[in-house]
N, CA, C and O atoms as a GROMACS GRO file, in nm:
protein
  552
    1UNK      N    1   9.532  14.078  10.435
    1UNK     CA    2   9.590  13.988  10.534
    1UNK      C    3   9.487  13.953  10.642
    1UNK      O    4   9.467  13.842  10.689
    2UNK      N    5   9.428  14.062  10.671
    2UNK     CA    6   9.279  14.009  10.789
    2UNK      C    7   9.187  13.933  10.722
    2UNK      O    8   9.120  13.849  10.782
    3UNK      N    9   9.177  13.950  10.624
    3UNK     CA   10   9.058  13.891  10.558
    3UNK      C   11   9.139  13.685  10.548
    3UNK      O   12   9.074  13.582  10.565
    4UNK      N   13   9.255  13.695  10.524
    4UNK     CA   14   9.323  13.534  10.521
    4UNK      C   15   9.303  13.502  10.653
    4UNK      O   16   9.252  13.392  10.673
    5UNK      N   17   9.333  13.581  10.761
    5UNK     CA   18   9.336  13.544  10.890
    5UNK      C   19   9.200  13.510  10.936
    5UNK      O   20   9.159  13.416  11.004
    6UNK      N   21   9.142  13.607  10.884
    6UNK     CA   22   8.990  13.523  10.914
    6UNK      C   23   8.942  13.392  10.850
    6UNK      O   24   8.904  13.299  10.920
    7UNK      N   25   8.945  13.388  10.738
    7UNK     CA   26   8.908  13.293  10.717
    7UNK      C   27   8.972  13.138  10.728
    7UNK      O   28   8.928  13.024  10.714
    8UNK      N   29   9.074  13.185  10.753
    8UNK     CA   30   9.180  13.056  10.842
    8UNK      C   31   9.101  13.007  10.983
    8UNK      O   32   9.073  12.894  11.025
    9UNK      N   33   9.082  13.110  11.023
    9UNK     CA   34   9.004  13.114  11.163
    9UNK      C   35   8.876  13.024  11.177
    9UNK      O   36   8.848  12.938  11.261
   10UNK      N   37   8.794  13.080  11.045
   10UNK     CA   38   8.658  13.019  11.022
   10UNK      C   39   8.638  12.857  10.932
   10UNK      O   40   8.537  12.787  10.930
   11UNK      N   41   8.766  12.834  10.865
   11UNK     CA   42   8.744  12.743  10.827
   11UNK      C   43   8.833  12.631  10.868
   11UNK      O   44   8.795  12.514  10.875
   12UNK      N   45   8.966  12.676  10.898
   12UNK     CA   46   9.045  12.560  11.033
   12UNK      C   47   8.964  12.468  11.091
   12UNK      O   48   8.995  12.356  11.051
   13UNK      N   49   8.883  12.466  11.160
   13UNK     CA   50   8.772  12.373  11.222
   13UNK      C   51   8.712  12.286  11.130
   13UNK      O   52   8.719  12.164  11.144
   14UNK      N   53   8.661  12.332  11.049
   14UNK     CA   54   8.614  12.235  10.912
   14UNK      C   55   8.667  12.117  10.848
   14UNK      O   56   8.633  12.000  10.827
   15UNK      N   57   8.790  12.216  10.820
   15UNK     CA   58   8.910  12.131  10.767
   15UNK      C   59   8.959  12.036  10.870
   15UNK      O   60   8.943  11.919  10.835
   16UNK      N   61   8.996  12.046  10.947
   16UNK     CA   62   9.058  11.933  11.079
   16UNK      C   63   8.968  11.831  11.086
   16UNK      O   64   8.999  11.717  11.049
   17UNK      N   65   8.812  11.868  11.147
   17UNK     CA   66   8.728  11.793  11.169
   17UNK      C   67   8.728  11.682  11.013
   17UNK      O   68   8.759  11.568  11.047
   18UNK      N   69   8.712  11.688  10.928
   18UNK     CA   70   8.711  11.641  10.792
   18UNK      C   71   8.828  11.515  10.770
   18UNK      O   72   8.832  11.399  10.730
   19UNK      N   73   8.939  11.644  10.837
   19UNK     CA   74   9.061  11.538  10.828
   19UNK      C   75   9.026  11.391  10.867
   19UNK      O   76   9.015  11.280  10.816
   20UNK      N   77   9.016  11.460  10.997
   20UNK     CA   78   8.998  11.360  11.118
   20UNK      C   79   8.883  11.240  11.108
   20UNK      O   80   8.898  11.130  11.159
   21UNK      N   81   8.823  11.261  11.070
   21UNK     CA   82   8.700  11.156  10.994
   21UNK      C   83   8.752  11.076  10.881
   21UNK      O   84   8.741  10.954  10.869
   22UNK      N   85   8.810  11.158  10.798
   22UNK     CA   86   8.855  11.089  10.705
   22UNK      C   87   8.999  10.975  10.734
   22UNK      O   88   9.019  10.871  10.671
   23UNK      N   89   9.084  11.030  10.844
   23UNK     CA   90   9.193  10.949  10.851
   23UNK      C   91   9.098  10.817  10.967
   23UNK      O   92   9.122  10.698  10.951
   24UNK      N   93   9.024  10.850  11.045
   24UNK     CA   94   8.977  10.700  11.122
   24UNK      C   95   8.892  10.608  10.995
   24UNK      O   96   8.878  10.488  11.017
   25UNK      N   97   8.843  10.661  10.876
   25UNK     CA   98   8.782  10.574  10.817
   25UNK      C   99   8.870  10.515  10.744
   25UNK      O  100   8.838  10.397  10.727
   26UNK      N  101   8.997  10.554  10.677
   26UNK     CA  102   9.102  10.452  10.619
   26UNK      C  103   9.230  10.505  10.680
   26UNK      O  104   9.321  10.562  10.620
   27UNK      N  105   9.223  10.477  10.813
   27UNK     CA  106   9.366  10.487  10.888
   27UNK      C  107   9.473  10.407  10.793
   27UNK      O  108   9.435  10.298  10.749
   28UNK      N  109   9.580  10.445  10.764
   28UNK     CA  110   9.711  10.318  10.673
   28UNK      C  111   9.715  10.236  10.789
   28UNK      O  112   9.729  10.250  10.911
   29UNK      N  113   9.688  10.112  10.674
   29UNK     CA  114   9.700   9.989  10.780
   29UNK      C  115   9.638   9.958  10.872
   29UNK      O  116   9.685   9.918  10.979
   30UNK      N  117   9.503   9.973  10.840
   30UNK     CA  118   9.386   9.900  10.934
   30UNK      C  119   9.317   9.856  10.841
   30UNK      O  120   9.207   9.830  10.889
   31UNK      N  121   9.319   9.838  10.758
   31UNK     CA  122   9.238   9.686  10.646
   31UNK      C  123   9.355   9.606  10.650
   31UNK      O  124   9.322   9.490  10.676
   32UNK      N  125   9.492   9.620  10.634
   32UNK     CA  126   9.584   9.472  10.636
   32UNK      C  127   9.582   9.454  10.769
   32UNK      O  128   9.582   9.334  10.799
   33UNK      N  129   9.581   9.555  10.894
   33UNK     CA  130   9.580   9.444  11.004
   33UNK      C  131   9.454   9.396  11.047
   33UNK      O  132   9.464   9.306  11.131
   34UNK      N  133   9.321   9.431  11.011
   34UNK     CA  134   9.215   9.350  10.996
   34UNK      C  135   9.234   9.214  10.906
   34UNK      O  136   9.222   9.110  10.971
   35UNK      N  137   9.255   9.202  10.800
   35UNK     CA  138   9.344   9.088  10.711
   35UNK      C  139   9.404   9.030  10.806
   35UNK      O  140   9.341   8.935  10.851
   36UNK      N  141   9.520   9.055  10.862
   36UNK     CA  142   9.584   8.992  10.967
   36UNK      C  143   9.510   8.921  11.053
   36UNK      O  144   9.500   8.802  11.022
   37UNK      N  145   9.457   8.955  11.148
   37UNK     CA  146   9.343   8.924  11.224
   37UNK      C  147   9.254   8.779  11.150
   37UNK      O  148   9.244   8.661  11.184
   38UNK      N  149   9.207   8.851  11.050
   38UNK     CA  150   9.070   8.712  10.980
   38UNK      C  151   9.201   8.637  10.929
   38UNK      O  152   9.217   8.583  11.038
   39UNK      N  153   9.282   8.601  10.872
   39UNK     CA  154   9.352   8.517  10.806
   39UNK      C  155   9.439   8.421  10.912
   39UNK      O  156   9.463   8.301  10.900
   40UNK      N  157   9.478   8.509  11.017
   40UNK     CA  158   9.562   8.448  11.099
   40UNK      C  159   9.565   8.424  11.264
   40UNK      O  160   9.612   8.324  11.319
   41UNK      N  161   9.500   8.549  11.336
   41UNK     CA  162   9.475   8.523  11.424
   41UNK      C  163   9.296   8.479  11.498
   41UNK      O  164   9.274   8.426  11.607
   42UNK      N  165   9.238   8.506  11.439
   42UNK     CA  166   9.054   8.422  11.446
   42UNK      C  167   9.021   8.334  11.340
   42UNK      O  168   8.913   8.275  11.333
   43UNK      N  169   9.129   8.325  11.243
   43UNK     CA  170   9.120   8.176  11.153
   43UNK      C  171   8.943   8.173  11.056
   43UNK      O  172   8.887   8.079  11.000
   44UNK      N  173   8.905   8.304  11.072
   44UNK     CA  174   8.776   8.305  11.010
   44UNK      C  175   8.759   8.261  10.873
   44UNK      O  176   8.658   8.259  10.802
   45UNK      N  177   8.904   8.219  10.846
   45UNK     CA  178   8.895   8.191  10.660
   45UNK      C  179   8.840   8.016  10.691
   45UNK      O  180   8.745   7.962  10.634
   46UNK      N  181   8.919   7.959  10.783
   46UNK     CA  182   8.865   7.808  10.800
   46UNK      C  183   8.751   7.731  10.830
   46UNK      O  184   8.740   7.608  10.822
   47UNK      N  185   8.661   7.822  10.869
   47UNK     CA  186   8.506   7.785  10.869
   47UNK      C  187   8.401   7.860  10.760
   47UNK      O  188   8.289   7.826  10.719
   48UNK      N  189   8.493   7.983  10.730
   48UNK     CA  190   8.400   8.116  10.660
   48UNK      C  191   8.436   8.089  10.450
   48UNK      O  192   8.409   8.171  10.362
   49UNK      N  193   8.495   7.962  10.434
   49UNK     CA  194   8.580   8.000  10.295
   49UNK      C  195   8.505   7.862  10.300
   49UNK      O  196   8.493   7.798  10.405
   50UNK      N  197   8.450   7.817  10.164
   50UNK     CA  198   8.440   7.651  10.143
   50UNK      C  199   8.594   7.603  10.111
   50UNK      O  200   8.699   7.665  10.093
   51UNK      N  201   8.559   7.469  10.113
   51UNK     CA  202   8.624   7.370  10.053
   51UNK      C  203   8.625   7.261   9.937
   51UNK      O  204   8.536   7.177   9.931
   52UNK      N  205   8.720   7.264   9.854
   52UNK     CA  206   8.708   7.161   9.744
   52UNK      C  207   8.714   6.986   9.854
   52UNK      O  208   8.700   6.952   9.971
   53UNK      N  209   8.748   6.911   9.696
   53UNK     CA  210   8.717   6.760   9.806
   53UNK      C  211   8.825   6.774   9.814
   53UNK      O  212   8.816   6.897   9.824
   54UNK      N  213   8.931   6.757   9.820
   54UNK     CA  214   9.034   6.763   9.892
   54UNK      C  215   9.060   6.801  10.009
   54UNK      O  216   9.153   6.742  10.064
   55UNK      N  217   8.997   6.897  10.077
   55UNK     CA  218   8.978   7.012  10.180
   55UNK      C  219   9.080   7.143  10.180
   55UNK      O  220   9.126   7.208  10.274
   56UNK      N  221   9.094   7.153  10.057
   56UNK     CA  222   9.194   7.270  10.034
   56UNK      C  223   9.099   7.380   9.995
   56UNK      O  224   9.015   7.365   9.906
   57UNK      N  225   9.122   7.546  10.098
   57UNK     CA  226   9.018   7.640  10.063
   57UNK      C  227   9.018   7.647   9.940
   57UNK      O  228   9.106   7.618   9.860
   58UNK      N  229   8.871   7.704   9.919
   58UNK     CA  230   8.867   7.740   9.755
   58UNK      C  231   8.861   7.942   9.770
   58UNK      O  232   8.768   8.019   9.795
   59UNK      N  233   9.006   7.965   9.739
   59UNK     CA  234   9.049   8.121   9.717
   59UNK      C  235   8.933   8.186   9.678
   59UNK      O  236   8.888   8.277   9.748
   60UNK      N  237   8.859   8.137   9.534
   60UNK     CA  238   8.803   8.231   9.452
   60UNK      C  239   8.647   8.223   9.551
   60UNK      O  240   8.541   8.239   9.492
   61UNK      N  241   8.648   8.207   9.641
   61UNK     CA  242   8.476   8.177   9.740
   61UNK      C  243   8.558   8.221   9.892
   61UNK      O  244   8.564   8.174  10.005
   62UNK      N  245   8.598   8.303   9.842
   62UNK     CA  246   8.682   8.364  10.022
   62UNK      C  247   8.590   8.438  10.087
   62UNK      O  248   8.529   8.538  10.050
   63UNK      N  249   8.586   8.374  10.194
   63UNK     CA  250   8.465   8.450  10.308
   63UNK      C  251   8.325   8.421  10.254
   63UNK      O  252   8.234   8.468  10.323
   64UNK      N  253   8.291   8.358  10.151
   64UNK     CA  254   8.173   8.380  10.116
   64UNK      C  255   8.079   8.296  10.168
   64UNK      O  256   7.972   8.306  10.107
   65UNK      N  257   8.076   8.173  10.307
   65UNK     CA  258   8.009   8.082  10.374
   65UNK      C  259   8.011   7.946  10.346
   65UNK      O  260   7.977   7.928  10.229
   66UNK      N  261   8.030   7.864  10.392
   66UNK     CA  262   8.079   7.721  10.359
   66UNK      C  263   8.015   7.622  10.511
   66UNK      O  264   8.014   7.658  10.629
   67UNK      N  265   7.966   7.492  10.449
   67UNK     CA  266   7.968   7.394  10.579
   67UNK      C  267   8.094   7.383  10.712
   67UNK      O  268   8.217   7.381  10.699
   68UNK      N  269   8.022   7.378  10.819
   68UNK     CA  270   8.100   7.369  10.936
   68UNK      C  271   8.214   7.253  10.896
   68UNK      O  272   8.185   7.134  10.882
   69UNK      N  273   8.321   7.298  10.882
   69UNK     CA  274   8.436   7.169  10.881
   69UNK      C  275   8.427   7.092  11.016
   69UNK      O  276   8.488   6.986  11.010
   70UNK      N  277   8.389   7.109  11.091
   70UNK     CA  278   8.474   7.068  11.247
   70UNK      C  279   8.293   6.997  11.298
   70UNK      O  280   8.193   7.067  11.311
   71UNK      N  281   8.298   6.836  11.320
   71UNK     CA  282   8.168   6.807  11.357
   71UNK      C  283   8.155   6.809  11.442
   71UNK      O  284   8.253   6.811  11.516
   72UNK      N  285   7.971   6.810  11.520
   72UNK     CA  286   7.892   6.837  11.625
   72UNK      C  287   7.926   6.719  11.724
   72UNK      O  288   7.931   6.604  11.679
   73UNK      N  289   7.947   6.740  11.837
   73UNK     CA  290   8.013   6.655  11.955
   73UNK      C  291   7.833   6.638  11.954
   73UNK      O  292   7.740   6.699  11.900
   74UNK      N  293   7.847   6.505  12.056
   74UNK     CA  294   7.730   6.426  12.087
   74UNK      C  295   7.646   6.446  12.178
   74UNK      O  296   7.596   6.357  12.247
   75UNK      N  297   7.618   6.600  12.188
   75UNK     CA  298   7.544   6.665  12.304
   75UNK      C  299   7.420   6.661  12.257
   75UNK      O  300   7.404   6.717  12.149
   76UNK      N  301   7.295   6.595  12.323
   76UNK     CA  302   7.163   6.632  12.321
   76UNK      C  303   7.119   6.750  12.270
   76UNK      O  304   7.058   6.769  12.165
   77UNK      N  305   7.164   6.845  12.372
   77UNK     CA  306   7.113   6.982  12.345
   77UNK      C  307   7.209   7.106  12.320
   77UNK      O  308   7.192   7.225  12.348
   78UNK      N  309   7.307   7.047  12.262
   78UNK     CA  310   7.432   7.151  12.175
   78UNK      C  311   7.346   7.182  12.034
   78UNK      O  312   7.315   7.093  11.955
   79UNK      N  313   7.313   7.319  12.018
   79UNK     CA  314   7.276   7.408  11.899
   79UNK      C  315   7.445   7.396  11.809
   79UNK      O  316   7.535   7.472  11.843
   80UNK      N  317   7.452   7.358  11.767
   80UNK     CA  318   7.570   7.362  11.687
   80UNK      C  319   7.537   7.390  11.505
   80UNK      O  320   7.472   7.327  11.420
   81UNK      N  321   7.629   7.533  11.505
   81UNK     CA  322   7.587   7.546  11.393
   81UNK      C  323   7.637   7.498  11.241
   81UNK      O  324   7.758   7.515  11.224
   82UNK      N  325   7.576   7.450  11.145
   82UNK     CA  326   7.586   7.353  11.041
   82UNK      C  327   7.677   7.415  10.914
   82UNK      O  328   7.746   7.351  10.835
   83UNK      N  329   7.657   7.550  10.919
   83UNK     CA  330   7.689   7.605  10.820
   83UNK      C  331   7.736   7.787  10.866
   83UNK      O  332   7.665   7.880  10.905
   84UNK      N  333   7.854   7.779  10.846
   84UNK     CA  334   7.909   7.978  10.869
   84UNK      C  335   7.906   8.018  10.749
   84UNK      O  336   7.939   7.976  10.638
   85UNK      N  337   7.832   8.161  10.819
   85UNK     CA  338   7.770   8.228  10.693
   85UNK      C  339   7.885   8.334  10.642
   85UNK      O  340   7.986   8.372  10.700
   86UNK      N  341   7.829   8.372  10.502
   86UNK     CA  342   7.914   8.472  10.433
   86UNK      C  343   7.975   8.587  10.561
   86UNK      O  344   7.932   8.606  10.675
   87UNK      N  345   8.086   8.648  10.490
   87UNK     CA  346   8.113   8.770  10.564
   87UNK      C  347   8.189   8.868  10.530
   87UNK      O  348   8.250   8.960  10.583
   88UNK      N  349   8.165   8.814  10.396
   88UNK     CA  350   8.244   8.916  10.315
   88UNK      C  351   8.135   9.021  10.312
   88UNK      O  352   8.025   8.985  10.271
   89UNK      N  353   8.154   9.150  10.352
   89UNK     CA  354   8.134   9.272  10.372
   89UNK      C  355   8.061   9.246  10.465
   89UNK      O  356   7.956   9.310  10.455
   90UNK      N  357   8.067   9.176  10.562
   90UNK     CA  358   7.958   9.199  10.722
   90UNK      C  359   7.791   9.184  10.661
   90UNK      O  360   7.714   9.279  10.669
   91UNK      N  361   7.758   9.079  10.613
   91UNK     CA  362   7.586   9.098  10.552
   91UNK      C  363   7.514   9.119  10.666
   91UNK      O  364   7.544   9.038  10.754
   92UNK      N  365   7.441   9.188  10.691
   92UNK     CA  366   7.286   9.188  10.801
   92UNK      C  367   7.372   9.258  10.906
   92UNK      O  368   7.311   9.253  11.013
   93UNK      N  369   7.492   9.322  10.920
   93UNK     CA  370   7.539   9.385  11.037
   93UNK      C  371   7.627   9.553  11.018
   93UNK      O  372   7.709   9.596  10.938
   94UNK      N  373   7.576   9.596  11.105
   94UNK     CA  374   7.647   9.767  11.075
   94UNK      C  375   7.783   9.730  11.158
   94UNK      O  376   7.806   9.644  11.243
   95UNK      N  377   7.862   9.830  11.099
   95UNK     CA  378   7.991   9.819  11.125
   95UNK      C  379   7.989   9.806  11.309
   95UNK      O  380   8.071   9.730  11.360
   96UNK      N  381   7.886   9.889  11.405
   96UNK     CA  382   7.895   9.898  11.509
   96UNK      C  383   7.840   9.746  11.570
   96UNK      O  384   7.876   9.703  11.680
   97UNK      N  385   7.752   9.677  11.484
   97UNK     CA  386   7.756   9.545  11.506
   97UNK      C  387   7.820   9.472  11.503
   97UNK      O  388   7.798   9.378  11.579
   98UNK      N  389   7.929   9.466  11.420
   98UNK     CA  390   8.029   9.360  11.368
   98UNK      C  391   8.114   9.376  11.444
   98UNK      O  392   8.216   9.314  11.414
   99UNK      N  393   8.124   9.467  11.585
   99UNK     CA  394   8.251   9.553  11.636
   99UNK      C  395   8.184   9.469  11.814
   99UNK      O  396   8.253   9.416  11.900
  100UNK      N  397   8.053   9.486  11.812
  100UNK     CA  398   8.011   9.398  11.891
  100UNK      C  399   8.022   9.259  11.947
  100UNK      O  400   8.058   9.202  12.050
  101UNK      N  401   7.951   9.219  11.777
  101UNK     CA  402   7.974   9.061  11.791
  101UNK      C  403   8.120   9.039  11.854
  101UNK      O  404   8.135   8.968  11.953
  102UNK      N  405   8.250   9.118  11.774
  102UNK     CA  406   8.425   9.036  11.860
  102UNK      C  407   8.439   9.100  11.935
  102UNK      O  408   8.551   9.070  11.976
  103UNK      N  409   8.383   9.226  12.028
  103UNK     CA  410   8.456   9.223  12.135
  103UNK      C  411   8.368   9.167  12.239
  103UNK      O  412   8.428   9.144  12.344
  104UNK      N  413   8.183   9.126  12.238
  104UNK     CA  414   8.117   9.100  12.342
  104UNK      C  415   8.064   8.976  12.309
  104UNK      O  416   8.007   8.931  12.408
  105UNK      N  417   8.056   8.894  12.205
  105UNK     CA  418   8.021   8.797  12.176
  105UNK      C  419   7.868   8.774  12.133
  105UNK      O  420   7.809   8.667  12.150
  106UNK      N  421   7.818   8.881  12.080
  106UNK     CA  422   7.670   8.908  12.087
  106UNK      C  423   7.638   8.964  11.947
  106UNK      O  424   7.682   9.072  11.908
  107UNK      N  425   7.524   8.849  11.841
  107UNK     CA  426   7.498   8.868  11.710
  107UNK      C  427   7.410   9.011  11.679
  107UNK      O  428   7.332   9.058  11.761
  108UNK      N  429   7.430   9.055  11.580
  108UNK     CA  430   7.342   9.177  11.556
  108UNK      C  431   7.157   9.134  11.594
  108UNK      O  432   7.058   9.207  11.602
  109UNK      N  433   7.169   9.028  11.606
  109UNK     CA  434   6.960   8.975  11.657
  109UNK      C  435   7.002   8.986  11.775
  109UNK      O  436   6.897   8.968  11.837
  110UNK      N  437   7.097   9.006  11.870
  110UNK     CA  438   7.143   9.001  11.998
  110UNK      C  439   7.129   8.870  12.107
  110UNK      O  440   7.114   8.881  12.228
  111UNK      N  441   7.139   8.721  12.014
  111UNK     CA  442   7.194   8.653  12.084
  111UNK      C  443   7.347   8.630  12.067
  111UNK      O  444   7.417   8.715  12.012
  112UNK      N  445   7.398   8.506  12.119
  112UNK     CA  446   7.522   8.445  12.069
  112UNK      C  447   7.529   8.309  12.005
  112UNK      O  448   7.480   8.204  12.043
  113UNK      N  449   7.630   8.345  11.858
  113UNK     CA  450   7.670   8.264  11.824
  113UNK      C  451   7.623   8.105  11.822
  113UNK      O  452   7.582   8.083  11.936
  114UNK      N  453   7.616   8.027  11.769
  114UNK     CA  454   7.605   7.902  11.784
  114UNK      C  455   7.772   7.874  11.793
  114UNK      O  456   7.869   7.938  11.753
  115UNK      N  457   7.760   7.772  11.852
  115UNK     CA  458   7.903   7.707  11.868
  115UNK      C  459   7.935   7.629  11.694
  115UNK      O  460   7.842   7.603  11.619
  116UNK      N  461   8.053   7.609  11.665
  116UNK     CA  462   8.198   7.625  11.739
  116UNK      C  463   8.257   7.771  11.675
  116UNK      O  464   8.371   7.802  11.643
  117UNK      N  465   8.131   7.846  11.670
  117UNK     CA  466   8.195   8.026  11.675
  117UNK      C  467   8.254   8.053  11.832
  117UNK      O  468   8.198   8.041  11.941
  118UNK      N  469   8.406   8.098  11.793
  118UNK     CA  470   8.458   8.104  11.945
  118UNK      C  471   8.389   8.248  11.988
  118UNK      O  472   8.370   8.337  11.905
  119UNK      N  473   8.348   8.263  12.151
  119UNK     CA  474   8.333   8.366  12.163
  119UNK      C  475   8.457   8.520  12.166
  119UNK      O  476   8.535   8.550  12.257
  120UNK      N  477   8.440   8.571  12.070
  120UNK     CA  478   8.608   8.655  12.103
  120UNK      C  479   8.523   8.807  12.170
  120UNK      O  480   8.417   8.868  12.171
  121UNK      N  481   8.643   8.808  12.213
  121UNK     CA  482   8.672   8.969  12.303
  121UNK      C  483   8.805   8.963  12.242
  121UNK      O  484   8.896   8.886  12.273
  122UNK      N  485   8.805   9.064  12.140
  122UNK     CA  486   8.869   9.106  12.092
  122UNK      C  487   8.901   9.270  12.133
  122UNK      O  488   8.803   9.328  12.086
  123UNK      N  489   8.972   9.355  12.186
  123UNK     CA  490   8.989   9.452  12.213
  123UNK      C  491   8.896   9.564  12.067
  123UNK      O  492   8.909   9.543  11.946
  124UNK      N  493   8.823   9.657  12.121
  124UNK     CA  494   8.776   9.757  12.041
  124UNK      C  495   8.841   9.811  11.851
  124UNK      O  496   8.804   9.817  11.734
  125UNK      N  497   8.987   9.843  11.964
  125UNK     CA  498   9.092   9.873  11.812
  125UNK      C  499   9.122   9.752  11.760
  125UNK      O  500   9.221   9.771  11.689
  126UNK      N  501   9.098   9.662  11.757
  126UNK     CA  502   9.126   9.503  11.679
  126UNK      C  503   9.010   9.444  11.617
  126UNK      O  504   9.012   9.377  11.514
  127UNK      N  505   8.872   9.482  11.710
  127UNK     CA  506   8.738   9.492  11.652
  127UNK      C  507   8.728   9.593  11.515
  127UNK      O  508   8.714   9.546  11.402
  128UNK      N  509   8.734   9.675  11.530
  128UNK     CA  510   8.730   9.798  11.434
  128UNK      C  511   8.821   9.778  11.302
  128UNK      O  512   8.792   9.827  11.193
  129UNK      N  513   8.933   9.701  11.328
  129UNK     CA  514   8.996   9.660  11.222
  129UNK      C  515   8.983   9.527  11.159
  129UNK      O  516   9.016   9.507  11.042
  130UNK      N  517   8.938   9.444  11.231
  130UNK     CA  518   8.852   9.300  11.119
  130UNK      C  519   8.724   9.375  11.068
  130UNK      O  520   8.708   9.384  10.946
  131UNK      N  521   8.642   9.422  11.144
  131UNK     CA  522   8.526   9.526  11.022
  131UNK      C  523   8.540   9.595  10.935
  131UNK      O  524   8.454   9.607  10.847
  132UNK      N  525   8.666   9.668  10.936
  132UNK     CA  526   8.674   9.778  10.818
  132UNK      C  527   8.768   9.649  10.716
  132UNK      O  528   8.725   9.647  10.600
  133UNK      N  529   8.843   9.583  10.731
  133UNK     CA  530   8.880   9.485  10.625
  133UNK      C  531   8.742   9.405  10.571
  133UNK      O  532   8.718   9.398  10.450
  134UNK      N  533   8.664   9.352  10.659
  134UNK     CA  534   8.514   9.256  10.590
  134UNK      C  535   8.450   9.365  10.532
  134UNK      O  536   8.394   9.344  10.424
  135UNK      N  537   8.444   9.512  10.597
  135UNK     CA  538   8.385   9.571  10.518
  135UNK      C  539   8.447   9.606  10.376
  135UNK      O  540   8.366   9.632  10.287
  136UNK      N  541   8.542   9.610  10.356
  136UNK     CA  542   8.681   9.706  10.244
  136UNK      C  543   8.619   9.560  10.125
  136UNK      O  544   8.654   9.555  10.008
  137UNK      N  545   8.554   9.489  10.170
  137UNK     CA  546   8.550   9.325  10.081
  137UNK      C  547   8.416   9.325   9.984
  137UNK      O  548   8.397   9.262   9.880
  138UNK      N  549   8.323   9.424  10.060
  138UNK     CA  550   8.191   9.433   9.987
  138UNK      C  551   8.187   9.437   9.856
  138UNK      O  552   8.079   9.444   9.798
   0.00000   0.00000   0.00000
C-alpha cells in the first residue's frame, strides 16, 4: 500500500501536467468554433477561397488563396493587396504568429496587412481558435 501511495505521489504530477497539455491542444470544440469564426464571423472564406465565373466559391480550393474579389479604390498610394494568400494550415506562420496577426494586426515579417485585410483584434481565446482550426486543415 506505501509503495501505491508513493508512486501516486510521484507520478500524479506527470499525469495532470500531460493531461493538461493535451486537453488545451484539442480542447472539444475549438476547431468548430475556430470554423465558426473563418466561415462566419471574419468571412476569411470570401477573399481566402477562389471563385468559379459565376462567383460562386469553389468548395474543393477552400482556403487555398484566390484574387482579391473586392477592387482597389483610386488612391495613389493605397498598397492594396491583389491576391489573399493560402491559409489553409497557417503557411510561413507559427501558431503564436497566426494568434498575433488577429488579435494585433501584425504579419509574421511584422508589418501589417495590406488592405482590404481588416485589421482584427480578435480576443486571445478566439485567436487561438481560428489557428488551431487553419491549423487542424494542414
Amino acid at each position: 500500500m506505501k509503495k501505491l501511495i508513493i508512486a501516486i505521489v510521484v507520478f500524479l504530477p506527470t499525469v495532470l501536467a500531460f493531461a493538461q497539455n493535451k486537453e488545451k491542444l484539442d480542447r472539444p470544440g475549438e476547431i468548430a468554433r475556430g470554423k465558426y469564426f473563418v466561415e462566419r464571423v471574419a468571412l476569411c472564406v470570401e477573399c481566402h477561397t477562389p471563385r468559379d465565373s459565376s462567383g460562386r466559391l469553389l468548395r474543393g480550393k477552400y482556403l487555398e488563396g484566390a484574387p482579391v474579389p473586392v477592387k482597389s479604390p483610386s488612391y495613389a498610394n493605397m498598397k492594396w493587396a491583389l491576391r489573399a494568400p493560402a491559409i489553409v494550415g497557417l503557411p510561413g506562420y507559427t501558431a503564436e504568429q497566426g494568434i498575433r496577426l488577429l488579435t494585433e494586426g501584425i504579419t509574421a515579417d511584422g508589418r501589417r496587412p495590406n488592405p482590404p485585410m481588416p485589421p482584427f483584434r480578435f480576443s486571445r481565446a478566439d485567436a487561438e481558435a481560428i489557428v488551431a482550426y487553419l491549423k487542424s486543415l494542414e
